[in-house]
Structure formats: structure tokens, C-alpha cells
C-alpha positions as CSV (number, residue, x, y, z in Angstrom):
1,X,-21.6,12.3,63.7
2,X,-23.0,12.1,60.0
3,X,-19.9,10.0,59.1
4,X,-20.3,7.2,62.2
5,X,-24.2,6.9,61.5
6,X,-23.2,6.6,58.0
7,X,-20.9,4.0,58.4
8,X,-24.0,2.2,60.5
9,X,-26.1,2.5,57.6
10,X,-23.6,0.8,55.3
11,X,-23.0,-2.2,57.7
12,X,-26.9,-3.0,56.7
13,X,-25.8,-3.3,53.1
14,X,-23.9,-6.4,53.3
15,X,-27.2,-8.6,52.4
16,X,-27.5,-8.1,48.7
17,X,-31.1,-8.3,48.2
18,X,-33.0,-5.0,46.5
19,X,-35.2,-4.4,49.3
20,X,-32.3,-4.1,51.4
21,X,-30.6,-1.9,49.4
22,X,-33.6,0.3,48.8
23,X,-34.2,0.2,52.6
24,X,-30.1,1.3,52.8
25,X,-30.6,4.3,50.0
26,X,-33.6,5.7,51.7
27,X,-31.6,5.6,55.6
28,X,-29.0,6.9,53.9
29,X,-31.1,9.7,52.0
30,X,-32.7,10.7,55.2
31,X,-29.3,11.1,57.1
32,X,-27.8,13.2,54.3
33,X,-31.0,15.9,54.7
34,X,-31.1,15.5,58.6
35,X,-27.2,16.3,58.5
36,X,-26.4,20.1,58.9
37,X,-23.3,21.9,57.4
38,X,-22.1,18.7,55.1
39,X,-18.5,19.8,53.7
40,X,-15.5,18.4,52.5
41,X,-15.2,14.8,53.1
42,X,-18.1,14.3,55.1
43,X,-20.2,15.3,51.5
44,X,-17.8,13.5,49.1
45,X,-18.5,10.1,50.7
46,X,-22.2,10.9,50.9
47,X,-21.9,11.6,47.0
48,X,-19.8,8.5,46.5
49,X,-22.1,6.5,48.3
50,X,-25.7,8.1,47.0
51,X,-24.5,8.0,43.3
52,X,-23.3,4.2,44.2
53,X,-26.4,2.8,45.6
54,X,-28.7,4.9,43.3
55,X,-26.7,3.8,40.1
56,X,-28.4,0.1,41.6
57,X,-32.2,1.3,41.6
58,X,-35.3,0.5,39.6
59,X,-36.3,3.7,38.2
60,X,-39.4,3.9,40.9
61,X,-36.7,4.5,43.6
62,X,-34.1,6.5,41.5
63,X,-37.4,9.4,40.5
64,X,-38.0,9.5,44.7
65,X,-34.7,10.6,44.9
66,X,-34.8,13.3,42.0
67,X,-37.7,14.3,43.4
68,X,-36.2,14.8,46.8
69,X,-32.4,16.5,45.5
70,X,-34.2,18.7,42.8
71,X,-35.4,20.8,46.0
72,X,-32.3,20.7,47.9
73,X,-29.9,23.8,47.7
74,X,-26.8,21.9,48.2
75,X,-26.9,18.6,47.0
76,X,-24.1,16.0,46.4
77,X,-22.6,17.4,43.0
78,X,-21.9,13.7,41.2
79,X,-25.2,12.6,42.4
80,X,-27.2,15.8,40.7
81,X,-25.1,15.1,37.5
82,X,-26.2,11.5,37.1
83,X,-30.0,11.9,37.6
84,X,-29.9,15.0,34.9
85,X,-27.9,13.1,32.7
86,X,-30.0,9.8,33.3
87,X,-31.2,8.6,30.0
88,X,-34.9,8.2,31.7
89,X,-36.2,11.7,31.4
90,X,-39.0,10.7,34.1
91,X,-35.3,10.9,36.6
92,X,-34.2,13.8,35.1
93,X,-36.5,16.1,34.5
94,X,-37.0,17.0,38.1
95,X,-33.5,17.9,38.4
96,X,-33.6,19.6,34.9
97,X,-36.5,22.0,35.7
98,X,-36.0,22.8,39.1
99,X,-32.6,22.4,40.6
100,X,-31.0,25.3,41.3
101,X,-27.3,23.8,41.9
102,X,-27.2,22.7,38.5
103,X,-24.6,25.1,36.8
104,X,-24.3,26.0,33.3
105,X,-21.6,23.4,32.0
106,X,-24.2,20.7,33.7
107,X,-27.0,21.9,31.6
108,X,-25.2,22.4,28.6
109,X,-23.3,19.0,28.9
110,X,-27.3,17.8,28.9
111,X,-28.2,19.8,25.7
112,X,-25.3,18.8,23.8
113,X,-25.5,14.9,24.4
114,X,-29.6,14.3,25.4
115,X,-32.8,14.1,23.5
116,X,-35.6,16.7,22.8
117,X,-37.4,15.4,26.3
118,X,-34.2,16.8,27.9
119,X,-34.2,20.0,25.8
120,X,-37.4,20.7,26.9
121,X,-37.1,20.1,30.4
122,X,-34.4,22.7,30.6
123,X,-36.5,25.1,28.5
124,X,-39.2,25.0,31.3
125,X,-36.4,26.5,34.3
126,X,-37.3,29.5,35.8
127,X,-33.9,31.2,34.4
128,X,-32.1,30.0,31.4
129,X,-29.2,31.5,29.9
130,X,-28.2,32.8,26.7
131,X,-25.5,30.3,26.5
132,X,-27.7,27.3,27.1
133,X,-30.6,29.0,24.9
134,X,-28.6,29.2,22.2
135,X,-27.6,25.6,22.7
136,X,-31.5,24.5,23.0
137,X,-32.1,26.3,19.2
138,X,-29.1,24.7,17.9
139,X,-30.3,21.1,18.7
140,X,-33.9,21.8,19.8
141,X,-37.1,20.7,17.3
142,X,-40.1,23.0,16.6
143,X,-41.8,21.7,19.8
144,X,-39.1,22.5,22.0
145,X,-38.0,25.9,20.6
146,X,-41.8,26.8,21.1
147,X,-41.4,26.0,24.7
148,X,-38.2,28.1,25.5
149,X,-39.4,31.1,23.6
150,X,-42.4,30.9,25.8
151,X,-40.5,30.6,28.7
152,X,-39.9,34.8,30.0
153,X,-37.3,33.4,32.2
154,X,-35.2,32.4,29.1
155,X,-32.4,34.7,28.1
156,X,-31.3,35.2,24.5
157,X,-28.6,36.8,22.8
158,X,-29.4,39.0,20.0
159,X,-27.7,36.6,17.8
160,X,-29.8,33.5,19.3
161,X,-33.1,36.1,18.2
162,X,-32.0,36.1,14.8
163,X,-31.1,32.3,14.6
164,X,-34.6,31.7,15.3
165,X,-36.6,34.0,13.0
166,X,-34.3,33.0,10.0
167,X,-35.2,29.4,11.2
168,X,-39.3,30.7,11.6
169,X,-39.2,33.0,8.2
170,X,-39.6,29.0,6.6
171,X,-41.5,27.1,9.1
172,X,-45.0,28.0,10.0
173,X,-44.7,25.9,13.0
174,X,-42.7,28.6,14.9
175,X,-44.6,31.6,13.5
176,X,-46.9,31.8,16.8
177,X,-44.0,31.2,19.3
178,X,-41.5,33.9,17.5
179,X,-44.2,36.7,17.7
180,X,-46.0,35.6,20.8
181,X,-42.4,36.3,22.3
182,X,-42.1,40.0,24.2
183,X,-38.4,39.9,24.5
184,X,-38.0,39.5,21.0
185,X,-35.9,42.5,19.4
186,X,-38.8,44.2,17.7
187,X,-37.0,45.3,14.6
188,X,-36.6,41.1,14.5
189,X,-40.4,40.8,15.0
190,X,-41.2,43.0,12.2
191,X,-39.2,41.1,9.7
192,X,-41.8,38.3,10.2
193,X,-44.6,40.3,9.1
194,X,-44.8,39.4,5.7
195,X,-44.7,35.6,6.4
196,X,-47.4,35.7,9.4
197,X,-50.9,35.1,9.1
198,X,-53.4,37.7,9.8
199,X,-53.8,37.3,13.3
200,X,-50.0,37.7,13.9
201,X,-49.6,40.7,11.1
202,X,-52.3,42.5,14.0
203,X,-50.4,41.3,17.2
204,X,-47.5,43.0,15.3
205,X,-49.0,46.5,14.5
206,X,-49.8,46.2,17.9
207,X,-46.5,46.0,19.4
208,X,-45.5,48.9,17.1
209,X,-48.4,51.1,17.6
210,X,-47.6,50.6,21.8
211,X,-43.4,51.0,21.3
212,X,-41.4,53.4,23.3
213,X,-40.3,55.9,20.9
214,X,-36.7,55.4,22.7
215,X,-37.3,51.5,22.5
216,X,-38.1,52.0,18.4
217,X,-35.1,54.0,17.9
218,X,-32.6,51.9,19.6
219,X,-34.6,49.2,17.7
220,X,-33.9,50.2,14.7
221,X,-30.4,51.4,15.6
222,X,-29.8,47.5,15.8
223,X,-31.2,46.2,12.7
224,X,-29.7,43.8,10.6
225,X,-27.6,44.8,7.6
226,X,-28.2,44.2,4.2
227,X,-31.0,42.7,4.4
228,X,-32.0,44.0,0.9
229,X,-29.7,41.5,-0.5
230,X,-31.7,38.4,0.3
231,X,-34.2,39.4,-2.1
232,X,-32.7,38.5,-5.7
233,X,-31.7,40.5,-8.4
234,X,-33.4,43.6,-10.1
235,X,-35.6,43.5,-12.5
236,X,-34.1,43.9,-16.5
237,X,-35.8,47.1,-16.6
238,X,-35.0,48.7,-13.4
239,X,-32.4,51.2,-14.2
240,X,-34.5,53.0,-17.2
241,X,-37.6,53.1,-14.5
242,X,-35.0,54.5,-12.2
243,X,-33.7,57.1,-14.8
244,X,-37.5,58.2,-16.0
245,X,-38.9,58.4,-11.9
246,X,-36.0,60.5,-11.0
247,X,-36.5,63.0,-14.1
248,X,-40.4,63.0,-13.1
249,X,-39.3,63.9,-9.5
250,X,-36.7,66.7,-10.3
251,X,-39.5,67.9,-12.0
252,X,-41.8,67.3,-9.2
253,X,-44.2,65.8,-11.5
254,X,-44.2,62.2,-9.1
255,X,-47.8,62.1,-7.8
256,X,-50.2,59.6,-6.2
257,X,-52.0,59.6,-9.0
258,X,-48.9,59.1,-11.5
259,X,-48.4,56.0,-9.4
260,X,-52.1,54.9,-10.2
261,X,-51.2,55.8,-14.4
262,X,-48.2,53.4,-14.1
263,X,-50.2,50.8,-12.2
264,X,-53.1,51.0,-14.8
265,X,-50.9,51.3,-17.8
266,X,-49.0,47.7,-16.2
267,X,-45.4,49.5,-16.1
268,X,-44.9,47.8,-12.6
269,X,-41.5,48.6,-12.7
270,X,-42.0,52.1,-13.0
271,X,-44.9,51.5,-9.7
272,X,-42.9,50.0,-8.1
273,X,-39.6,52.8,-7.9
274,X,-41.9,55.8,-7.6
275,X,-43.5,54.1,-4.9
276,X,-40.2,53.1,-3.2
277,X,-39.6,56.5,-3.5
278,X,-42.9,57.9,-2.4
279,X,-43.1,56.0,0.7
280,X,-39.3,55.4,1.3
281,X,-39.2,51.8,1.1
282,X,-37.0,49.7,-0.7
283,X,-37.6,47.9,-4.1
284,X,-37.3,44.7,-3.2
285,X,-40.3,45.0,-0.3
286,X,-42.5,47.5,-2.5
287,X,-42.2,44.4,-5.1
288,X,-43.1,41.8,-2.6
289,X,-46.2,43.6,-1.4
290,X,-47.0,43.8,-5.2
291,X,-46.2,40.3,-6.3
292,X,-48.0,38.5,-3.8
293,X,-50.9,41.5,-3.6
294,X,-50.1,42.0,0.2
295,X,-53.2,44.6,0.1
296,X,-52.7,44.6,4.1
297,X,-49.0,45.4,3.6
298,X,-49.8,47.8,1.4
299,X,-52.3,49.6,3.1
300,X,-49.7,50.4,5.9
301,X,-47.5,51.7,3.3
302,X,-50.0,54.1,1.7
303,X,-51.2,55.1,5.4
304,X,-47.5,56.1,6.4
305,X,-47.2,57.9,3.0
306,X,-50.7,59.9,3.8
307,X,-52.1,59.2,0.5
308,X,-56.2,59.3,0.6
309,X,-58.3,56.3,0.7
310,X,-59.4,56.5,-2.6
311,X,-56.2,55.9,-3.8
312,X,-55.2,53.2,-1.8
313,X,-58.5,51.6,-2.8
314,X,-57.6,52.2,-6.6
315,X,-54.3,50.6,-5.9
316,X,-56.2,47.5,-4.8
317,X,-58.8,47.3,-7.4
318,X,-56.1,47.2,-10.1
319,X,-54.1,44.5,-8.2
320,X,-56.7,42.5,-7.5
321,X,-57.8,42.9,-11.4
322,X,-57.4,39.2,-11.9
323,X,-60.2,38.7,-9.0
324,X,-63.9,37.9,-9.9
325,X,-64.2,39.7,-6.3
326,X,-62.0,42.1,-6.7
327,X,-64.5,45.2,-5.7
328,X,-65.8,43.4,-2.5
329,X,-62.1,42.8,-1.4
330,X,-61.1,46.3,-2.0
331,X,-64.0,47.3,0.4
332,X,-62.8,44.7,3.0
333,X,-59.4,46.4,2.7
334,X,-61.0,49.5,2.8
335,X,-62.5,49.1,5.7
336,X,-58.8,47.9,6.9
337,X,-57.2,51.2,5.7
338,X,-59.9,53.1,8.0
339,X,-59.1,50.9,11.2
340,X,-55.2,51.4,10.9
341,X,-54.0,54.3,12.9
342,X,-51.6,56.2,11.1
343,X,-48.8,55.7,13.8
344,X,-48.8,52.3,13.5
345,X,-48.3,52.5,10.2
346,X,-45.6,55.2,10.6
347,X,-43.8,53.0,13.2
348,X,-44.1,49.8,11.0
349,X,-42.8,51.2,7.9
350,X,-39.7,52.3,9.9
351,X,-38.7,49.2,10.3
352,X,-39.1,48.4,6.7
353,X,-37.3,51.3,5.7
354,X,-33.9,49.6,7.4
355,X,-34.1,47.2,4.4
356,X,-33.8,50.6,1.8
357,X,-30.9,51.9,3.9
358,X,-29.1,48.1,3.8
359,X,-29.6,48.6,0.0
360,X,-28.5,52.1,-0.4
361,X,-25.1,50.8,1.7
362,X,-24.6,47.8,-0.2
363,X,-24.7,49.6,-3.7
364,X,-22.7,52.7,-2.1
């Protein structure tokens, strides 16, 4: 029956002006949807002649009919293909966000060859998968990765995690998206602590003081290798501090308050190891947290290590020596150290301690 009305329809079509052909595509639209259990050649010459007559349209008539397939379970396959391909996103996005016939190989055949309008249609689906998220990050701007690490519904490989926050670690732009994102591994969401603002360094103790203590071990059971040697080489004086820490702790002569001597006295090198060693972090993070006076940072480290507030606060009046300020900082920071609950700071500093054991296996 769909096949003689069909052929009716296209006996209208042999007057070639527009309207007559717009008039054709809509009688033609309307019999495909009034038509039940279309198969086999009955839907192949709908396709052939939908894709036909729409490939003829102003854009006006082609978005009615992306409007109308993109809700369809079982549209005409060649048809869907064309609108999400077409190089107007206004046609495509319809049938990029919402069509659920579109398979993967049609949506990443759009991400590989389409703009960032395209990309970001697809990052707004209700599912996407890791094989087209990982497409969308490989091709995708800021503004559109933003969008599909919003998106809960998007899937993403571990691999496609780490991608991003190596691509976030230098771009402020992404900072918000990569932490604001709850599927995000959370040893991955830790690394971006020391490059986050202070709103996302709280959203991060957050996470960590609310973890799963199975979720926080299988976290860190995951964590990147070796990350220890991103951070440069050691300083000229490392392995004598090294030798001089490890006599003073055989001896157990290493103290807080030794730690506040070498600060005072400038050996930072010195600071820095029996720190490392204190607190069981690695160099190379115990020297960041110095370097760039991370007193936030380092408040979570002396919290985790127990040490009193006094000497955390001593800790922060000699760093921020240089400061005309520094004695109304160290009470801001003060007040910081009292707020922090120590778990937090326990769970936190676990996830910096995978950077120590990366080291220890890299110099093994």
C-alpha cells in the first residue's frame, strides 16, 4: 500500500517548481510516518526518495525534516546520515543530539570530518561513548570539551581521563570542567590540585574527605606511574641532604622542630628531604609546595603528618619571610590549618604519596 501511494505522490513531482517539490517532500514525509512496519524495499525507496528530494530543499524545509526524523526510532538510514553530516549545523544538530538510530561509526564519521558546532552537538546526547569521547577530546576546543565533561551521560575511558587533565594541567580554561566532573578518576582529580584555584583546591578536599574508603583504594591502585619523573632533575645537593637526614633519622634525631632549624638556617634541601620523609611525600612535590609557598598545600601535609599548629605556622612565617604581610597571612592560614579536618588531609596526601612510590620504582 505504502509503495502505490508512494508512487502517487511521485507522479506530482513532474512540475519542477519548489513549492511543488516541497509540497511532494512533505506528502511524502507524512506517508513514510503514517506507514507501519516499513522493511526491505518498501524503506530503501523511501530513503532513496527522502534523501533525493531533501538533498533539493532550502534549509527552512530540510531543519522540518531533522526535526521530525530526530524523534523517529526507525528512520531511513541514508537520510539520517545526510542531515547529521549536513554542513548547516541548524540541520544537524537535531539529529546529532537526539536521534537514537544514529550508531557509533555515524557519529564518529561526524567528529572526524565536522566542525566544533558538530562536536558539541554530539557532546550534549544523553549517552555518549568512550570511543566517540575520546574522539570529541582529540579534535574538540576548550568550549566543547567543557560541554562533554559536563555531560554525565558521556562515557570515558580511563585513558580519555588522563588525556584531558594533561591537556587542563596547562590551560585554565578547562580547570572548572575537569574538577566539576564526578566521574572523573579521583586519583586524576587530585593531580590538578596544585594548578587549581582556591575554590577548586576546596571542591577537591571535598571529594576526598566524602571517598569510599574502597573507592580511594582502588583509586589509588590505578594511579599513574612515574609521575615523579615529570618534575626535573635533583637538586646539586640532594644526595649529601639525603646522606645527613638519613644519619639524623637512624639516630632518631629527625624532629618537627629540626625541620623548622633547617628551614631558618635556609638549608632547603635538607627541609625539603626530612620533610619528604616526615610526611612521606616525594621530593619533587615537597619542593613545589616550597617553591611556590603553596601554604594551603602545605598545611594539608603538616595536618596528615600531625605536627601542631604552631609549627605549621612557623613553617609559614619563614616562607613567607619575603612578605611585608607575612604575619597576617600566617594567621589566615592559620585559621585554614584549624578548618581542615585531618581526614581530608590524610586522604589527600595519599594520593600524593603515589608520586613518592613512582619515584622509589623509577630509581629501583
Amino acid at each position: 500500500m505504502a509503495r502505490s501511494k508512494l508512487h502517487d505522490l511521485l507522479e506530482m513531482a513532474r512540475e519542477p517548481s519548489s513549492e511543488r517539490r516541497r509540497e511532494l517532500l512533505r506528502g511524502v514525509t507524512d506517508l513514510f510516518f503514517s506507514s507501519e512496519d516499513l522493511r526491505g524495499e518498501e524503506m530503501e525507496l523511501f530513503d532513496d526518495v527522502l534523501s533525493q528530494l531533501a538533498g533539493e530543499m532550502e534549509e527552512a524545509v530540510r531543519l522540518e525534516l531533522s526535526q521530525r526524523m530526530a524523534q523517529t526510532p526507525a528512520p531511513p538510514r541514508g537520510l539520517l546520515r545526510d542531515l547529521a553530516r549536513d554542513t548547516s549545523i541548524t540541520i544537524a544538530e537535531p539529529i546529532l543530539a537526539g536521534s537514537h538510530a544514529l550508531s557509533d561509526d555515524d557519529l564518529l564519521s561526524v567528529a572526524r570530518t565536522r566542525g566544533q558546532d558538530h562536536l558539541r552537538a554530539i557532546s550534549q546526547r544523553p549517552m555518549v561513548s568512550e570511543a566517540v569521547s575520546e574522539a570529541i577530546v582529540e579534535r574538540g576546543d576548550d568550549d566543547t570539551v567543557s560541554l562533554l565533561l559536563a555531560n554525565g551521560g558521556a562515557r570515558m575511558s580511563r585513558e580519555t581521563h588522563e588525556m584531558v587533565v594533561d591537556r587542563a594541567v596547562e590551560n585554565p580554561a578547562l580547570h572548572a570542567a575537569v574538577v566539576g566532573r564526578k566521574a572523573l578518576p579521583v586519583d586524576l582529580l587530585n593531580e590538578m590540585y596544585f594548578v587549581v584555584e582556591a575554590r577548586l583546591r576546596g571542591e577537591i578536599l571535598a571529594r576526598n574527605e566524602a571517598i569510599d574508603p574502597a573507592e580511594l583504594d582502588a583509586a589509588l591502585a590505578a594511579g599513574r606511574k612515574q609521575l615523579a619523573t615529570r618534575d626535573g632533575a635533583l637538586p646539586s645537593d640532594y644526595a649529601e641532604a639525603e646522606t645527613q637526614v638519613r644519619l639524623l633519622r637512624a639516630r632518631r634525631a629527625i624532629t618537627p622542630q629540626v625541620l623548622a632549624g633547617f628551614l631558618r638556617a635556609r638549608e632547603t634541601t635538607k627541609f625539603l628531604v626530612a620533610l619528604s620523609e616526615l610526611a612521606d611525600i616525594d621530593f619533587h612535590t615537597a619542593r613545589r609546595i616550597l617553591e611556590r609557598r603553596e601554604l594551603d598545600a602545605l598545611s594539608i601535609v603538616c595536618k596528615a603528618a600531625g605536627f601542631e599548629r604552631s609549627l605549621y605556622l612557623t613553617f609559614a612565617v619563614l616562607i613567607l619571610d619575603r612578605d611585608a604581610n607575612a604575619m597576617g597571612r600566617a594567621r589566615e592560614y592559620g585559621e585554614l590549618y584549624e578548618s581542615l579536618p585531618r581526614e581530608a588531609a590524610q586522604r589527600t596526601i595519599r594520593f600524593w604519596r603515589i608520586r613518592r612510590k613512582a619515584g622509589d620504582m623509577a630509581a629501583a
